[in-house]
C-alpha positions in Angstrom: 36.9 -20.4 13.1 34.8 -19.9 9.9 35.1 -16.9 7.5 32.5 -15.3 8.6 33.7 -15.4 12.5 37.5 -14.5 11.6 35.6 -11.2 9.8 33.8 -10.2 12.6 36.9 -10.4 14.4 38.4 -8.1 12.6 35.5 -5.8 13.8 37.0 -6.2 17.1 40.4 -4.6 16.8 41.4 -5.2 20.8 40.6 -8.9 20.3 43.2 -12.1 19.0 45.3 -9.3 17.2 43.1 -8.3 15.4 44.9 -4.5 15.1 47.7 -5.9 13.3 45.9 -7.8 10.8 43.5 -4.4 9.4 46.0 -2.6 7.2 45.8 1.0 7.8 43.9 3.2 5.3 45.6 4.5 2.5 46.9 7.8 3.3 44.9 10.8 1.8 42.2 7.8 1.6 39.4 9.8 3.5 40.9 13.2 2.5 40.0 11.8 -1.0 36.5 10.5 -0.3 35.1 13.9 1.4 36.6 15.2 -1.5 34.5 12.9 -3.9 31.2 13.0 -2.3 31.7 17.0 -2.2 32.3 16.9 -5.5 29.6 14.4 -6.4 26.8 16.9 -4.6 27.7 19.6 -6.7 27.3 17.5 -9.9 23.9 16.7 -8.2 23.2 20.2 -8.0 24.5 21.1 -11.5 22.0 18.0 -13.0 25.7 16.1 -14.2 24.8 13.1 -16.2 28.4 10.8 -15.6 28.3 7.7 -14.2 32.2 7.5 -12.4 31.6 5.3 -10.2 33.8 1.8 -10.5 32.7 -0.4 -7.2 36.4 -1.6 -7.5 38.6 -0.3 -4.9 41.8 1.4 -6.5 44.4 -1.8 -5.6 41.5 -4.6 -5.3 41.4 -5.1 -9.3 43.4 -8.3 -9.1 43.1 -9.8 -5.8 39.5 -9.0 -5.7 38.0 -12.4 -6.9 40.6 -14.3 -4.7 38.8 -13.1 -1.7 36.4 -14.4 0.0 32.5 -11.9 0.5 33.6 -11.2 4.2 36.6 -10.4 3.4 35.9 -8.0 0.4 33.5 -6.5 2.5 35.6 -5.6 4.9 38.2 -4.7 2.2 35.4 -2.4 0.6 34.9 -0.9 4.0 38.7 -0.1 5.0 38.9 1.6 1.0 35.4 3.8 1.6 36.7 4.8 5.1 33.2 3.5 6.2 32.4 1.1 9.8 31.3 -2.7 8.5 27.9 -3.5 9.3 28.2 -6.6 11.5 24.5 -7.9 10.6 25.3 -8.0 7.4 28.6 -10.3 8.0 26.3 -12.3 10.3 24.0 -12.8 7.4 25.9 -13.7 4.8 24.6 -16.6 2.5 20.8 -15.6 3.2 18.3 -15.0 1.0 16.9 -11.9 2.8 19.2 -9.0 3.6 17.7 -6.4 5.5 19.8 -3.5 6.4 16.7 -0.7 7.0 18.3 2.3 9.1 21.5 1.3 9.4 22.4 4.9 8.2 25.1 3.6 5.2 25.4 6.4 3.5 27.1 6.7 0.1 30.1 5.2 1.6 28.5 2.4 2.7 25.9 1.4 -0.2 29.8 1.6 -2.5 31.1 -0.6 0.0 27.9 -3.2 -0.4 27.3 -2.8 -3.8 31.1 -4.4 -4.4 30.5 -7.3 -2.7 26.4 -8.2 -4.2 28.0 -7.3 -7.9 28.5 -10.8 -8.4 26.5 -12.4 -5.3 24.1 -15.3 -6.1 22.6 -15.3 -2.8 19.9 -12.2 -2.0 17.1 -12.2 -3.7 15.5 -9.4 -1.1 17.1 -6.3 -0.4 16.3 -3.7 2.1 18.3 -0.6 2.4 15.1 2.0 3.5 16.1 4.9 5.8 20.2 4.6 4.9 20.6 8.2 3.5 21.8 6.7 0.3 21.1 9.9 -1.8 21.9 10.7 -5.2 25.6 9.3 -4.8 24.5 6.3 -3.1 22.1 5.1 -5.5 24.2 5.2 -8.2 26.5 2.6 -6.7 23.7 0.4 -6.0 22.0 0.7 -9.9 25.7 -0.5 -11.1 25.7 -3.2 -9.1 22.4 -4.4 -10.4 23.9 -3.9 -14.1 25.7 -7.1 -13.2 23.7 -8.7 -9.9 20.7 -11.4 -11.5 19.7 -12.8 -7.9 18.0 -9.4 -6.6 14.3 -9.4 -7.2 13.3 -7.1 -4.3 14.8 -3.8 -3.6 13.9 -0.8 -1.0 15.1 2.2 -1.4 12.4 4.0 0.4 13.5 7.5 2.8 16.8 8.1 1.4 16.9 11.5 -0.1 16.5 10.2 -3.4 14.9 13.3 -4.7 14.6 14.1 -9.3 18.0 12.9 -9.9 17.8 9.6 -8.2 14.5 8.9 -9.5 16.9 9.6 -13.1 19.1 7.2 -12.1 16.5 4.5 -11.1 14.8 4.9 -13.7 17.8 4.1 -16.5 18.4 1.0 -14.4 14.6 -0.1 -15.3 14.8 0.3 -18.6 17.2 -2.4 -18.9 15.8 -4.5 -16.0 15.0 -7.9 -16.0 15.4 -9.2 -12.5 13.8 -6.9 -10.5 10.3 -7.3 -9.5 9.4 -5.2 -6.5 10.7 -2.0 -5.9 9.7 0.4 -2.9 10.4 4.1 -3.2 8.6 5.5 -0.9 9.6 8.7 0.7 12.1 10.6 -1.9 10.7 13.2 -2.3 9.7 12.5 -6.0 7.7 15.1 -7.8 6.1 15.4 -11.0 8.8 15.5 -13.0 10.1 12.2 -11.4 7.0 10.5 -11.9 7.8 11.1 -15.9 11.1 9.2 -15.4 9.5 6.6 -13.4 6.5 6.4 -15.7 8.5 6.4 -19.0 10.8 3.6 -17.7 7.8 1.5 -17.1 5.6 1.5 -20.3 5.5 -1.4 -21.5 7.5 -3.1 -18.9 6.4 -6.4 -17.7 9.2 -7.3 -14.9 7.9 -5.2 -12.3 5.1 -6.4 -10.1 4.9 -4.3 -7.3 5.5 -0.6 -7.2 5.7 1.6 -4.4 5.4 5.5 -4.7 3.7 6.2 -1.3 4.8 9.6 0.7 5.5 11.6 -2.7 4.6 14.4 -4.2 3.0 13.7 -7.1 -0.2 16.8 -8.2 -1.8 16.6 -11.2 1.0 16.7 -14.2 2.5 13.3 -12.1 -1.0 11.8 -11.9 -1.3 12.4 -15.8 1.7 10.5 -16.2 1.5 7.3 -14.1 -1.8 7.3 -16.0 -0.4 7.0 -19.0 1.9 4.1 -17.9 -1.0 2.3 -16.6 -2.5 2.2 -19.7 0.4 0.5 -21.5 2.2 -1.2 -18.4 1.5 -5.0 -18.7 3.5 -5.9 -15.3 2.5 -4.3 -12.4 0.1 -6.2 -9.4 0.5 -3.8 -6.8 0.5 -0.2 -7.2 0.8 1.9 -3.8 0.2 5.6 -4.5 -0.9 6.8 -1.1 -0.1 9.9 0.8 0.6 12.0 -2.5 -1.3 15.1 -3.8 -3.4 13.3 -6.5 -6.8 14.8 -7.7 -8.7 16.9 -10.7 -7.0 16.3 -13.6 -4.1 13.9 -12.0 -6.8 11.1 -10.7 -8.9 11.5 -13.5 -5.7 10.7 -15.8 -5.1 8.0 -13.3 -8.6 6.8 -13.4 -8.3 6.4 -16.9 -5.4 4.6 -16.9 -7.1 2.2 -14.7 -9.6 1.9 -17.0 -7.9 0.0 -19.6 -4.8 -1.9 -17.4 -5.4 -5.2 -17.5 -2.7 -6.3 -15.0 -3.2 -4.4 -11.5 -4.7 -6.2 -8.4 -4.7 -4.0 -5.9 -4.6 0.2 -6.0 -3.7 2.0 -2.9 -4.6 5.6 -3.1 -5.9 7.0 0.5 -4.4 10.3 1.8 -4.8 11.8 -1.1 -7.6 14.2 -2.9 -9.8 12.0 -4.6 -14.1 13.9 -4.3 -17.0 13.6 -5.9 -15.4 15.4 -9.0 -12.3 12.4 -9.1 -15.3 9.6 -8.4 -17.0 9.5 -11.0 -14.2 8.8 -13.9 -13.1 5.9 -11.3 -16.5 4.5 -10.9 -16.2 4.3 -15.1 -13.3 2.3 -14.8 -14.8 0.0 -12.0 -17.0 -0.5 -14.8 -14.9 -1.4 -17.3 -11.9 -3.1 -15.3 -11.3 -6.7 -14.9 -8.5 -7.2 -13.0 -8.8 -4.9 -9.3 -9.0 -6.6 -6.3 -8.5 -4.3 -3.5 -9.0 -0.4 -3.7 -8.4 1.6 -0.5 -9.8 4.9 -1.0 -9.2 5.6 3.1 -8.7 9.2 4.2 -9.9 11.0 0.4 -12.5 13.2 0.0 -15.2 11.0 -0.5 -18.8 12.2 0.1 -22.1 10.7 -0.3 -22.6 11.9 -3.8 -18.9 10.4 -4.5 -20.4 7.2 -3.1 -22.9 7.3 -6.0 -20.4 8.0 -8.2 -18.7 4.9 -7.6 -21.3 2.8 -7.4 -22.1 3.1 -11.1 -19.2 0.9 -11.2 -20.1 -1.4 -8.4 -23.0 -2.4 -9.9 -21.9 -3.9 -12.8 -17.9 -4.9 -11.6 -17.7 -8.7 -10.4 -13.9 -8.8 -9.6 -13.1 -5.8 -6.6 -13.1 -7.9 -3.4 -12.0 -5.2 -0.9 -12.7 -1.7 -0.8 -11.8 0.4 1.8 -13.3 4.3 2.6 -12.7 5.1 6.2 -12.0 8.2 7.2 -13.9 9.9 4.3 -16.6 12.5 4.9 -19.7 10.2 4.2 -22.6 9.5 6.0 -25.6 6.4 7.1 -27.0 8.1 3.4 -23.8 7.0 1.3 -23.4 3.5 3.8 -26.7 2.6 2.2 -26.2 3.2 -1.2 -23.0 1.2 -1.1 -23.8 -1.2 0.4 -27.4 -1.7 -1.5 -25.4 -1.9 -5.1 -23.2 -4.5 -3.7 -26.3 -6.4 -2.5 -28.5 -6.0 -5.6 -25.2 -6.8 -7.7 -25.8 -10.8 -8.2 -22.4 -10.7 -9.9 -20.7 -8.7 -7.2 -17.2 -10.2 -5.4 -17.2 -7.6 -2.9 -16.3 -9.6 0.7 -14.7 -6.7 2.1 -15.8 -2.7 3.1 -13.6 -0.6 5.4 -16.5 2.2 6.3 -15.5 2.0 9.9 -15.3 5.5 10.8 -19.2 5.9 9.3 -22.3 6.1 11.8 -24.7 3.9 10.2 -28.3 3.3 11.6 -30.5 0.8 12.1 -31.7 0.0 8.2 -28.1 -0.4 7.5 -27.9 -3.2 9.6 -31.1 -4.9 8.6 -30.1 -4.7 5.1 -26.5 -5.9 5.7 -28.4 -9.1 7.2 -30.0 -9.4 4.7 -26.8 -9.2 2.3 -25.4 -11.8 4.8 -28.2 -14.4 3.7 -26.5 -14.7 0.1 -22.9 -14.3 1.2 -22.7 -15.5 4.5 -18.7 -14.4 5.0 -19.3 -11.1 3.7 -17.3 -8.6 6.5 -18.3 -5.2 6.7 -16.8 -2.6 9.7 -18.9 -0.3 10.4 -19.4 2.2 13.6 -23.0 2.4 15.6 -24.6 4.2 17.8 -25.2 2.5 21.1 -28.9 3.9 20.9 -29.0 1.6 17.6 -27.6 -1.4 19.3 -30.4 -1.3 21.9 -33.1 -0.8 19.2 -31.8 -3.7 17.1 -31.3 -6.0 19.9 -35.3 -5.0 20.9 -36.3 -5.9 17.7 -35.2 -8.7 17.3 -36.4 -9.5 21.1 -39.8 -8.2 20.2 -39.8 -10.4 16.4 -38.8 -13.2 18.8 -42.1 -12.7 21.1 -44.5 -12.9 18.2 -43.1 -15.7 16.8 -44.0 -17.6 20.1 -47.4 -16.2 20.2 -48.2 -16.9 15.8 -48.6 -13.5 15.7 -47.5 -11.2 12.9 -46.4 -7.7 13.7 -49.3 -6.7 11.1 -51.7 -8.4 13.3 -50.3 -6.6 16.6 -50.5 -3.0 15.5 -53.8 -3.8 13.9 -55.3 -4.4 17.4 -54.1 -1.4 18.9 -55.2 0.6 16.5 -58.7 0.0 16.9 -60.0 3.4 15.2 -58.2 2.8 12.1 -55.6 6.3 12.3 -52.6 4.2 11.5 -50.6 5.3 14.8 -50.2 3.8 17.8 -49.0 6.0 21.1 -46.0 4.8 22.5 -47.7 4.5 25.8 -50.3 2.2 24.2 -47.7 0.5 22.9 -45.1 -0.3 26.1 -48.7 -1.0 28.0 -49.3 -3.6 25.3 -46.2 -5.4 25.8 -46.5 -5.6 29.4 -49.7 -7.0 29.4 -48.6 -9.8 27.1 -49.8 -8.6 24.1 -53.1 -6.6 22.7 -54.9 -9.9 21.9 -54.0 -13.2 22.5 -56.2 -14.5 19.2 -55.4 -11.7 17.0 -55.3 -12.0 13.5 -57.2 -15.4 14.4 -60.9 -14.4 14.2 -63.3 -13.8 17.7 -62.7 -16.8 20.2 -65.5 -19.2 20.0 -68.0 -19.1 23.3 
């Protein structure tokens, strides 16, 4: 039997002895730790500063590097007065550690973060939904004072709220392994975007951030602004469901402007209108760097579409933009996609505008985009009414073809009194005859 198998044992207390080889807890031991995490949520509540929080258990000091990382785990485990997490025993050695709602707690992240202090092993680590919280974190950012193998980290939905977005942020001021974090969820407001957002100017360790299901209004949007501006790091920035508009995109917007890093920008379900358009569609202009912007589930109206597209015609990078579920109409489908079309320099591949009723020009003109960039894929909604009018069209471009006849020369010889209409009657009677003519447009048959 391995390590790992004698420690999972050990979870099994009725099995091989195992009851007689798990020393008891220390008495007073859980006594104590209620009494510690009581007295950590009232420092929380008072805004305490300290940093107590030694991941050595209290007789572990010296024996601690002797044993092996199942068994200080499950050392770590007996000292918290937490239950192990067999996955993670079962896992031990891997690169990718994923322990999303295993519901740790504080306990359980102090118990972890003793045994990854010194681990060389997981370079991905996923801790989202554990109800880590204030107390929590803070065992996890001291491990990473001393852990140079972690490069991905989520800490998304766990109750992070200001003062854990405090304590993250002190740990990247100082980072220099990790290079995705996801936060989503914390409750973070605009004062938390400050911490974030002052940690992170000028940093260039961090690729991708996520601060999705936030709260972030306008005094956090001016903020992560400003570290765009001066953030020389970050690829992937995920901003969606948050309360961003007026002032707050417009900062944001501006930020964009002169970042020279980020690749793709991730800012649907939130309040971005025909006011918060048009500073983006300036730094579409001006941008280098964007790949993908998803602008799904905003405010965006025909006139935003405009807006934007003063930056559309003139950007040659954006690949993928993505509007669905936005409040415009077949009038804004066209505009868009009639920049992107006259726009010679254009990279556009991608356009999300499937929750948008477009008509039956839009779809001539997107063939006619398709002719210079064949792979181009656009998702778009239609009318059924406009299916059947396309698919005649074509049908009916198809019969003149086979007779040489132009559609100039067809209408022409209907409309024998020169009004420029044609009844539709006329018209369905035409077809069913074979056509007005069979030598129009040809000259008078010879006798």
């Amino acid at each position: 039997m391995d390590q790992v198998e004698e420690a999972l044992a050990v979870l099994q207390p009725k099995e091989r002895g195992a009851e007689e080889r798990r020393p008891a807890l220390p008495t007073g031991s859980q006594g104590e730790l209620e009494d510690q995490e009581k007295s950590t949520q009232d420092q929380e509540q008072d805004g305490g500063d300290e940093w107590d929080t030694d991941l050595e258990t209290d007789d572990a000091s010296n024996k601690a590097q002797n044993l092996s990382r199942a068994e200080l785990y499950l050392h770590a485990c007996r000292q918290t007065g937490t239950v192990p997490v067999s996955s993670f025993l079962r896992h031990l050695g891997e690169a990718n550690l994923n322990l999303n709602h295993y519901g740790l707690g504080p306990p359980g992240a102090k118990a972890l973060a003793v045994v990854l202090q010194n681990d060389n092993n997981v370079t991905n680590l996923e801790l989202e939904d554990n109800a880590l919280r204030v107390e929590g974190a803070r065992y996890l950012m001291e491990m990473l004072q001393t852990n140079i193998s972690i490069q991905s980290l989520n800490l998304s939905n766990n109750q992070l709220h200001l003062k854990g977005a405090d304590i993250i942020s002190k740990m990247l001021l100082d980072n220099y392994y990790i290079k995705s974090i996801k936060l989503s969820g914390n409750d973070f407001d605009d004062s938390a975007a400050k911490y974030l957002a002052d940690a992170l100017k000028g940093d260039y360790v961090v690729k991708e951030l996520d601060l999705s299901h936030n709260k972030f209004c306008d005094t956090g949007g001016e903020h992560l602004g400003d570290m765009l501006a001066t953030n020389v790091g970050i690829e992937v920035l995920n901003l969606s469901w948050n309360h961003l508009r007026m002032r707050g995109a417009v900062a944001l917007s501006a930020g964009l402007k002169v970042n020279s890093t980020l690749k793709q920008l991730q800012l649907s379900w939130n309040g971005f209108g025909h006011i918060e358009a048009e500073p983006l569609g300036q730094a579409l202009k001006h941008n280098s760097t964007l790949v993908l912007l998803d602008l799904s589930s905003n405010r965006i109206d025909d006139e935003a579409v405009t807006l934007l597209c003063q930056g559309l015609a003139t950007n040659d990078t954006l690949r993928v933009l993505k509007l669905s579920h936005n409040p415009m109409t077949n009038i804004g489908a066209l505009t868009l996609l009639q920049t992107v079309k006259n726009n010679t320099k254009s990279a556009v591949e991608e356009i999300d505008i499937s929750t948008v009723f477009v008509c039956e020009a839009f779809a001539e003109l997107l063939e006619e985009a398709r002719l210079r960039r064949p792979a181009m894929d656009v998702r778009y909604s239609v009318m059924s009414s406009v299916t059947r009018n396309l698919s005649a069209i074509q049908i009916f471009q198809k019969f003149l073809e086979g007779r040489n006849e132009s559609i100039m020369d067809f209408f022409q010889a209907l409309d024998e009194e020169g009004t420029m209409t044609v009844s539709t009657s006329a018209f369905r009677k035409a077809l069913k005859a074979g056509g007005p003519h069979p030598h129009a447009g040809q000259g008078a048959p010879e006798d």
